[in-house]
BAMI-34439 format. One record per residue (C-alpha): residue number from 1; x, y, z. Coordinates in steps of 0.1 Angstrom, whole numbers, plus 5000, padded with zeros to 4 digits. Each point is the difference from the previous one (the first is absolute). Layout:
<pt resi="NUM" u="X" v="Y" w="Z"/>
...
# end
This chain:
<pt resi="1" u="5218" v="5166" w="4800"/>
<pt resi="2" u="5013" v="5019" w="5031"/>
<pt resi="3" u="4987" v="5006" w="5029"/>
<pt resi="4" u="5015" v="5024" w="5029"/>
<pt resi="5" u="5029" v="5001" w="4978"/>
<pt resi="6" u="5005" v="4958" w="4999"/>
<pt resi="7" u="4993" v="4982" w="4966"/>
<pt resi="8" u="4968" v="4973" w="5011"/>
<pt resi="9" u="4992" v="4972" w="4978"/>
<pt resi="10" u="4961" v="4994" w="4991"/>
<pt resi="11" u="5003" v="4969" w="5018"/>
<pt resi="12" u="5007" v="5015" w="5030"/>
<pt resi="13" u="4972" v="5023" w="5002"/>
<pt resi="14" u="4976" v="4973" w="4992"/>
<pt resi="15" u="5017" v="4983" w="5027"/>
<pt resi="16" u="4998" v="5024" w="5019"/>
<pt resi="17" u="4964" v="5006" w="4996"/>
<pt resi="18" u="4988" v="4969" w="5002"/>
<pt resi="19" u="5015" v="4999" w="5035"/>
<pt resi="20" u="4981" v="5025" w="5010"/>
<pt resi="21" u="4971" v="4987" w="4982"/>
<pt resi="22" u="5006" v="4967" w="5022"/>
<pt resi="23" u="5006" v="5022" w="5036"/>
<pt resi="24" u="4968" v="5016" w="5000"/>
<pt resi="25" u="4974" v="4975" w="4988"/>
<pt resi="26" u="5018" v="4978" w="5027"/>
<pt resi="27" u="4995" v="5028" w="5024"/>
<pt resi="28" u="4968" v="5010" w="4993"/>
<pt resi="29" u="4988" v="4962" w="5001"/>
<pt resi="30" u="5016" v="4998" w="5034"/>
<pt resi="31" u="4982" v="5030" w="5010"/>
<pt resi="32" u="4966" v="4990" w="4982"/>
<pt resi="33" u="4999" v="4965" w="5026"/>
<pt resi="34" u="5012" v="5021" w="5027"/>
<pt resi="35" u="4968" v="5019" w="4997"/>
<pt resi="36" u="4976" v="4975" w="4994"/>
<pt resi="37" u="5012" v="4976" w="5029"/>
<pt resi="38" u="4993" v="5032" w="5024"/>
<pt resi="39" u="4962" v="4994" w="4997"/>
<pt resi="40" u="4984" v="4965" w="5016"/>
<pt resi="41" u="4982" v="4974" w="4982"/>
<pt resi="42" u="4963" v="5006" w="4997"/>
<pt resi="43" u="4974" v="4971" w="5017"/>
<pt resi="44" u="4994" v="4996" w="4961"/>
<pt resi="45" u="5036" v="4994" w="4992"/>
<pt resi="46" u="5005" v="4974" w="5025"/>
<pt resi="47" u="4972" v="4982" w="4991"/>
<pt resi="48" u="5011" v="4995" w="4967"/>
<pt resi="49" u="5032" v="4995" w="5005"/>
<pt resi="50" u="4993" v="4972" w="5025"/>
<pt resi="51" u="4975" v="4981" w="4976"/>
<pt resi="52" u="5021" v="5001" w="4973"/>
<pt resi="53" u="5027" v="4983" w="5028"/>
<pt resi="54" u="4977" v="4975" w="5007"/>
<pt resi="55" u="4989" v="4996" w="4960"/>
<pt resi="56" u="5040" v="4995" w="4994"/>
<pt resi="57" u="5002" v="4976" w="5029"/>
<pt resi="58" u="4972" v="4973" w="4994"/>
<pt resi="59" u="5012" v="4996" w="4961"/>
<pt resi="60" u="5025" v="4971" w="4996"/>
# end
C-alpha cells in the first residue's frame, strides 16, 4: 500500500493506530481526573469515606 508516495506495511498502520488509540484514552483519562478533583468532597463523601477508614482499621 502507499501512502504520500511511500509503500506502508499493514503493520504499521495498525501500529500506528493503536498509538493513537493509546494517546488519547491516556489523555482524556488524565483530563477526566483533572476535572473531577476540581470539585470538593461533599459532607456525605467524607463521611463515608472515613467510616469505611475506621471499618478497614478495626479488622485484624
Amino acid at each position: 500500500m502507499r501512502i504520500f508516495g511511500k509503500h506502508v506495511f499493514p503493520g504499521q498502520i495498525i501500529l500506528f493506530a493503536s498509538g493513537v488509540l493509546f494517546l488519547a484514552s491516556t489523555t482524556y483519562d488524565v483530563h477526566r481526573s483533572i476535572k473531577n478533583n476540581q470539585t470538593p468532597p461533599t459532607q456525605d463523601q467524607l463521611k463515608a469515606l472515613e467510616d469505611y477508614l475506621k471499618s478497614v482499621r478495626r479488622s485484624p
